[in-house]
LODRENPA-75027 format. One record per atom (N, C-alpha, C): x, y, z. Coordinates in steps of 0.001 Angstrom, whole numbers, padded with zeros to 6 digits, always signed. Example, Ala and Ser with C-alpha at 12.3 -4.5 7.8 and 13.67 -1.06 7.14 Angstrom:
+013190-005690+007800+012300-004500+007800+013200-003300+007800+012850-002250+007080+013670-001060+007140+012900+000030+007870
//
This chain:
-030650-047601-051091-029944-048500-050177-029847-049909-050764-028583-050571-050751-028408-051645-051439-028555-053124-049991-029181-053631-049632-029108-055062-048519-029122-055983-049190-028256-057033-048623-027690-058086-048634-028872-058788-047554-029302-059827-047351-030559-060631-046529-030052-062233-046696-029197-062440-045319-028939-063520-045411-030391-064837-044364-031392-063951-044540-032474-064828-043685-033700-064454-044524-033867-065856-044960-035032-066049-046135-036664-065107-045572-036998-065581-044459-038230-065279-044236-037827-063313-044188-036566-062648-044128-036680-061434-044059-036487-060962-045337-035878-061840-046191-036005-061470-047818-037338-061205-048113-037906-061962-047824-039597-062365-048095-040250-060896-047434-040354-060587-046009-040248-059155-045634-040279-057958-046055-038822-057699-047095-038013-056874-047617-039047-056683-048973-039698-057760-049809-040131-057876-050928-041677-056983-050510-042576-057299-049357-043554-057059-048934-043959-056017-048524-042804-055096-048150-042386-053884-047450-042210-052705-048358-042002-053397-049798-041983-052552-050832-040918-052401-051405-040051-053412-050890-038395-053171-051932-038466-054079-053475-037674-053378-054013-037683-054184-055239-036089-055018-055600-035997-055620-056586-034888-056285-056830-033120-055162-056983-034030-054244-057061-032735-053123-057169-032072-052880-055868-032776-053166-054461-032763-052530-053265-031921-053887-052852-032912-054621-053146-032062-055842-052243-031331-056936-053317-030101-056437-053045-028710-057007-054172-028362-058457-053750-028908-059069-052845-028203-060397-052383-028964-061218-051518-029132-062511-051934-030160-063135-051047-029352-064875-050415-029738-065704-050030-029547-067104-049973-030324-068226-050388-029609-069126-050972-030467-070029-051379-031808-070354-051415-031666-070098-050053-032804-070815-049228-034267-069754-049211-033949-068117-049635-034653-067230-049985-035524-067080-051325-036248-068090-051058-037678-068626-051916-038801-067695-052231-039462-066841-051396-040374-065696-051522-040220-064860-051759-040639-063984-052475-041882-064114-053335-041264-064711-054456-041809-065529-055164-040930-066448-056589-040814-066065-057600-041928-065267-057722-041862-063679-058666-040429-062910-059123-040510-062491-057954-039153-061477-057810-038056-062096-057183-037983-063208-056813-036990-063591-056073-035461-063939-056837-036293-064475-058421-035184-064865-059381-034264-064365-059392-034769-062898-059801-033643-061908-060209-032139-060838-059387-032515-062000-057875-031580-061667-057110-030661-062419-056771-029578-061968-056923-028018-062889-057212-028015-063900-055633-027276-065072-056105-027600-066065-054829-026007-065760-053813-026093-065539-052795-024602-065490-052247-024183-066549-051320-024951-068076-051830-024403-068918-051239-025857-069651-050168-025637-070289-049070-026775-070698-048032-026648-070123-046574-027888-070162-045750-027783-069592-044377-026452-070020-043603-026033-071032-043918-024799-071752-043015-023563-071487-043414-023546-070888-045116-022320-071316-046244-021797-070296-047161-022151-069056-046330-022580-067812-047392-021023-067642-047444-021071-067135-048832-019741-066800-049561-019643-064873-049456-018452-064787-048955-018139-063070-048337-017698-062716-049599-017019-063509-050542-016664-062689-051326-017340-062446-052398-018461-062741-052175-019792-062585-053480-020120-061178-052883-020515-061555-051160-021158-060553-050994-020025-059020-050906-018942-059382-050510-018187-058079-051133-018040-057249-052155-018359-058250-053024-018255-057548-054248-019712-056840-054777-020540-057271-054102-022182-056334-054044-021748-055248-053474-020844-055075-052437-021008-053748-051589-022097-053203-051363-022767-053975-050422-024314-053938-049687-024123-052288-048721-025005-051588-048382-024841-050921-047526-025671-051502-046283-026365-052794-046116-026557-053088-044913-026812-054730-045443-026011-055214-044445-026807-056995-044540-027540-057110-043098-028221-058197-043211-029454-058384-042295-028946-059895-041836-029166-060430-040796-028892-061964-040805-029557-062086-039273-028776-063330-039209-030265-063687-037688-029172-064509-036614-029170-064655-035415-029017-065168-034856-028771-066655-035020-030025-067377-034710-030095-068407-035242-029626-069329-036538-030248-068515-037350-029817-069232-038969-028628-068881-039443-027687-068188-038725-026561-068098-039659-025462-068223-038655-024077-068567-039385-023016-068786-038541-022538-067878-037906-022192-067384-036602-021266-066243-036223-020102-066078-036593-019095-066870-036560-018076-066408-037010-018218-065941-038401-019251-066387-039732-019456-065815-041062-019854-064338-040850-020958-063779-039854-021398-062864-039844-020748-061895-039426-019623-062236-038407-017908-061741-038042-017381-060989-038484-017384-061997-039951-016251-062175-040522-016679-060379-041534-018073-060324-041966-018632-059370-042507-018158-057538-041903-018598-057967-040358-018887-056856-039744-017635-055546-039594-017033-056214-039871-015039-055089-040227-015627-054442-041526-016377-055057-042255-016553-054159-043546-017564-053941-043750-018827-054101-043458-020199-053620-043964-021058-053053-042463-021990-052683-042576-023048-052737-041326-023779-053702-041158-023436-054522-040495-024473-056223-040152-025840-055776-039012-027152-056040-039599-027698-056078-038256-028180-057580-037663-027836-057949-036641-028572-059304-036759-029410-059402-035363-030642-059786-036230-031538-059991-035611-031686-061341-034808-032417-061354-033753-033085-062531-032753-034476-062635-032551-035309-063280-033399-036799-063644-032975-037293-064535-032293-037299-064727-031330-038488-065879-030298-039538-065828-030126-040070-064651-030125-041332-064204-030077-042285-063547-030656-043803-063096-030499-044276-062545-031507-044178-061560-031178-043976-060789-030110-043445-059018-029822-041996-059146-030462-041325-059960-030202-039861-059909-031329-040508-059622-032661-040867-060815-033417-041546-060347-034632-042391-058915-035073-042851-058399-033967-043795-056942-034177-042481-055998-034226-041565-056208-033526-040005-054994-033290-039484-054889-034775-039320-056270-035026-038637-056801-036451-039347-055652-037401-040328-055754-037641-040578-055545-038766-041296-053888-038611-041611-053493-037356-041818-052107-037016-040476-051325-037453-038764-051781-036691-037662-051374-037049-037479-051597-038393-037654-052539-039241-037543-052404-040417-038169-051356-041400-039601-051127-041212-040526-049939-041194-039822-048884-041258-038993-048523-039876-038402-047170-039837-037459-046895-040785-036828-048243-040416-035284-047889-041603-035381-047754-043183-036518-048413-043158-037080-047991-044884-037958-047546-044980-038558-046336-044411-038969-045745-044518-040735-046180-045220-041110-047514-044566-042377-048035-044600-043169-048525-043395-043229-047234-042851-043602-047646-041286-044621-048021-041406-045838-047127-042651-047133-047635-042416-047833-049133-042735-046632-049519-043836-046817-050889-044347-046570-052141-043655-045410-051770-042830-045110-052736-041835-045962-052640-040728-046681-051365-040497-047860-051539-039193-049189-052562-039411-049351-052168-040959-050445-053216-041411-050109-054142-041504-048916-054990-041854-048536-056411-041557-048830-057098-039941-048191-056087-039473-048382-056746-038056-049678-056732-036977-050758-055722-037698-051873-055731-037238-052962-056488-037908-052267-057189-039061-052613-058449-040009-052492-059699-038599-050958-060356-038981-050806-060920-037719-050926-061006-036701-051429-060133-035730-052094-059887-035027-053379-060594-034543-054301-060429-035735-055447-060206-035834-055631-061719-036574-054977-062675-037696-055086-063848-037672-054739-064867-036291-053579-064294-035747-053188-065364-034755-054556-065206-033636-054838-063680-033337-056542-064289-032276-057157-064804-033144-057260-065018-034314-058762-065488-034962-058602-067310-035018-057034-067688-034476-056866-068941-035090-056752-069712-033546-057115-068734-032800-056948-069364-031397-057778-070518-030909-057534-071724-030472-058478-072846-030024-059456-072387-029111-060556-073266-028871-061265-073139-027846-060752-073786-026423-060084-074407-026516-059529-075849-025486-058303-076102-025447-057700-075557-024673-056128-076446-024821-055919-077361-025544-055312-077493-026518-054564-078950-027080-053422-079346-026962-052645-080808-026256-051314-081040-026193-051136-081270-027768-049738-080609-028204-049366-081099-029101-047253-081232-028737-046881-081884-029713-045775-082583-030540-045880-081781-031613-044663-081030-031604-044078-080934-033309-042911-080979-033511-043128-081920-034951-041559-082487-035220-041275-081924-036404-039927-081281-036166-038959-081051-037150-037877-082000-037980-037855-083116-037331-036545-083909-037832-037300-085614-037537-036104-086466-038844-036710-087348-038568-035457-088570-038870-035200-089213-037835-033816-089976-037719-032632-088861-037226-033096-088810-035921-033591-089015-034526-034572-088144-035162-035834-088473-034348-036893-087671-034177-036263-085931-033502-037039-085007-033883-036577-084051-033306-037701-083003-033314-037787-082638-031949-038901-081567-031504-038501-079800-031361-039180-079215-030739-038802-077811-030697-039368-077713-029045-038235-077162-028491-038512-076470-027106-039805-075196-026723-038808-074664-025405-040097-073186-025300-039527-072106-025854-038261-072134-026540-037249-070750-026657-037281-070866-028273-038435-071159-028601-038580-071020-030135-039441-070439-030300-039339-069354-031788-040708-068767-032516-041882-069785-032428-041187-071010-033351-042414-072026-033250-043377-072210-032065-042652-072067-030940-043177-073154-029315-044505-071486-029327-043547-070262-029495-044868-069347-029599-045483-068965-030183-045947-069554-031407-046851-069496-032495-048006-070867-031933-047319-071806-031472-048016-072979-030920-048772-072357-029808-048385-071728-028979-048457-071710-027543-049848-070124-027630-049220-069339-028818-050645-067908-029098-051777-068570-029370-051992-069686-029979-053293-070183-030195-053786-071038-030135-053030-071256-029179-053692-072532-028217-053307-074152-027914-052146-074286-028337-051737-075116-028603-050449-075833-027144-050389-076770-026220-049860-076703-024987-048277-077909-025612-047151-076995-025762-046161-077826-026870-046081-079133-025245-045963-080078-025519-045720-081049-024281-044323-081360-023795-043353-080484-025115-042192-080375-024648-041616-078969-024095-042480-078090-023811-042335-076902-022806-041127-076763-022148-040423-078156-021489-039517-077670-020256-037784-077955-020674-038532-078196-021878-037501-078674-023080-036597-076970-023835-035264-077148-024443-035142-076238-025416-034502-076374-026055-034144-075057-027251-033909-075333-028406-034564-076602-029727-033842-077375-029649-034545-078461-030844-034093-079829-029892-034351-080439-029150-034117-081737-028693-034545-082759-029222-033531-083912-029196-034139-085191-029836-034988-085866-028904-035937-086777-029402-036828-087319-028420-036902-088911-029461-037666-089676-028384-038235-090864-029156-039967-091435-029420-039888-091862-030039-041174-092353-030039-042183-092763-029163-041658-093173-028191-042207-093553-026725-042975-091847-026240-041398-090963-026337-042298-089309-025493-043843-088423-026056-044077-089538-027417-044806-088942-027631-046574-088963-026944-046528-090156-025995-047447-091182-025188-048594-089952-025298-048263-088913-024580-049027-088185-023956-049629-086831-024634-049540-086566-025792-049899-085692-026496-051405-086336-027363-052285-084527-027726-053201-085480-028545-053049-085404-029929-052516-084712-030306-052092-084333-031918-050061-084164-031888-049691-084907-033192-048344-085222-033373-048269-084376-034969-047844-083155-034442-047711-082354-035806-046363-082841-036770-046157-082838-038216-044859-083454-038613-044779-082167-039727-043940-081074-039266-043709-080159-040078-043228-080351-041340-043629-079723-042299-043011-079444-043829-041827-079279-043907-040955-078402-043573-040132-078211-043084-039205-077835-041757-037495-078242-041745-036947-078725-042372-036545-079869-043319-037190-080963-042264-037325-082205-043002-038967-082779-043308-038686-082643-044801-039923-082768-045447-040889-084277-045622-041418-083685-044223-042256-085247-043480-043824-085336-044927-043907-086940-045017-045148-086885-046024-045573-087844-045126-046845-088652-046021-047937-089081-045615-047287-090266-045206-046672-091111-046123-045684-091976-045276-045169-091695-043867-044360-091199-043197-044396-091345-042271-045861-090861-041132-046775-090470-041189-047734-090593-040565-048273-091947-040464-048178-092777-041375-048449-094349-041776-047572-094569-040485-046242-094546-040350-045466-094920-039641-045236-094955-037874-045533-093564-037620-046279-092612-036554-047841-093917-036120-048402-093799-036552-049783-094485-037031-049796-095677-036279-048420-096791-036944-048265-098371-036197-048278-098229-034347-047743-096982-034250-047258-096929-032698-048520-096263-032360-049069-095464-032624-050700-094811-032175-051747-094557-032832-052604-095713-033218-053391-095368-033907-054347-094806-033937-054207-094384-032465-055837-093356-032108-055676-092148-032029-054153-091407-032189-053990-090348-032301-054180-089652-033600-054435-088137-033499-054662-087697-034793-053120-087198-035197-052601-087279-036148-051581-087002-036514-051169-086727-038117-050644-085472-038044-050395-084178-039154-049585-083974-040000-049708-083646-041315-048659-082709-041817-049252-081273-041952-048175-080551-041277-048335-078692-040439-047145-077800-041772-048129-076908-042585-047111-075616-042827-045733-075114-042740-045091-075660-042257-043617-075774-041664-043624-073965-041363-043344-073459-042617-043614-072207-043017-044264-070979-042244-045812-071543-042593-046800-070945-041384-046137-070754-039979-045629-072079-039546-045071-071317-038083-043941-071304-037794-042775-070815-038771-041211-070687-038210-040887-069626-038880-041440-069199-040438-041016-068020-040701-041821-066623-040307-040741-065981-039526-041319-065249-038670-040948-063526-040090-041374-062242-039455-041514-061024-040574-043221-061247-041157-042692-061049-042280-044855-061307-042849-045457-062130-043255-044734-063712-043217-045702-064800-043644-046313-065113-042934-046715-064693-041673-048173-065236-041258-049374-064332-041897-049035-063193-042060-050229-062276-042556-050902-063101-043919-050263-063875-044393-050595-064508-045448-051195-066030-045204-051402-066243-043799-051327-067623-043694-053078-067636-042836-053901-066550-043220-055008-066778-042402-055416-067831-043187-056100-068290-044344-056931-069371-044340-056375-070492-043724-054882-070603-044011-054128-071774-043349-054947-071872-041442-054729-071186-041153-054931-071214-039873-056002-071347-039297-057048-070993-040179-058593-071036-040200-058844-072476-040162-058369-073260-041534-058837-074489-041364-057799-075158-040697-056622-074899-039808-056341-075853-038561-057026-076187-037780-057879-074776-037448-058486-074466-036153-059830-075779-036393-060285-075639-037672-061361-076500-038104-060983-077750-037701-059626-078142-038370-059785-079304-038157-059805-079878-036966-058906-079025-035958-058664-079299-034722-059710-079583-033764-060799-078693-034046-061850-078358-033368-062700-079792-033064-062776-080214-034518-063812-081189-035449-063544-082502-035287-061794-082508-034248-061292-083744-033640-061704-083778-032129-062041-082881-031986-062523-082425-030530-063949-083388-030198-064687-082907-030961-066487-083058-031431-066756-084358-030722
//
């Protein structure tokens, strides 16, 4: 079977699951994992920008794409000629379907069961003792947070984490002021790649808050990078804890 994977974290998946560069003919830019193997798969453009006629000329027998990360009318534009499946993750039972159905269709059910009983089994282990309000920001000029109708808000929300923008959705802009009431101000890796500088910045307006740079990774790419992300999560929990004390 030849797939086309226009959603990085399911490239990453696809690699983990046991496919090799022969299986999966087409990836996106933005499809970084594993770095190993990732080279040797032809680029068909970005999640937003993908070029049909690259991927036509692969003649994929299935592309994969997502809801979210990719354009509809591009994925449309596909579906007259190939088999598109596109997926929707919000959740971590979404994520367990994902990659159980993927299991079936390639015939790695047992591999994908151990991924997800991986994940599983890190996300209780990374669970707080105590509620914590948190803030996490994705964007920066306008500031920009994540609602409750995100993977993220439930990766936050499995282990303990109370997002303070809950009643919020999708990605809303906010200001500096909304952040009054939170005790930790996470500043994700990605999309926009927050550094120590702006925590300096963050910092002038609250200096008694504890405030982060978070995995980006760890909690948006959903398929099997969390199974990989226990120590990550181990020492959140540490640190989190140890701000508690």
């Amino acid at each position: 079977m030849k797939i086309v994977s226009l959603v990085p974290s399911i490239t990453e998946a696809l690699f983990d699951l046991g496919l090799s560069e022969h299986e999966i003919v087409g990836r996106t830019k933005f499809c970084i994992h594993p770095k190993d193997k990732i080279k040797n798969v032809p680029i068909i453009g970005g999640t937003k920008n993908i070029n049909i006629e690259k991927i036509k000329a692969l003649q994929p027998d299935l592309i994969l794409a997502n809801k979210e990360e990719n354009v509809k009318e591009q994925v449309e534009a596909l579906m007259g000629e190939f088999k598109v499946t596109v997926t929707n993750i919000e959740t971590v039972e979404d994520n367990y379907y994902l990659l159980k159905n993927l299991g079936k269709l390639l015939g790695k059910e047992e591999r994908a069961q151990l991924f997800n009983l991986k994940i599983y089994d890190i996300l209780h282990h990374a669970k707080l003792e105590t509620k914590v309000k948190a803030a996490y920001l994705i964007w920066k000029n306008p500031y920009m947070t994540i609602g409750s109708d995100t993977f993220i808000h439930k990766i936050l929300a499995e282990i303990g984490f109370e997002n303070i923008f809950k009643d919020k959705t999708r990605y809303p802009v906010i200001t500096t002021e909304d952040l009054a009431d939170t005790d930790v101000i996470m500043l994700s890796s990605e999309p926009f790649p927050f550094k120590e500088k702006h925590i300096e910045e963050l910092k002038s307006f609250y200096p008694d808050k504890k405030i982060m740079i978070v995995d980006g990774e760890a909690f948006s790419w959903y398929g099997t990078h969390i199974a990989k992300c226990e120590n990550y999560f181990k020492e959140l929990r540490e640190e989190i804890h140890s701000m508690q004390i």
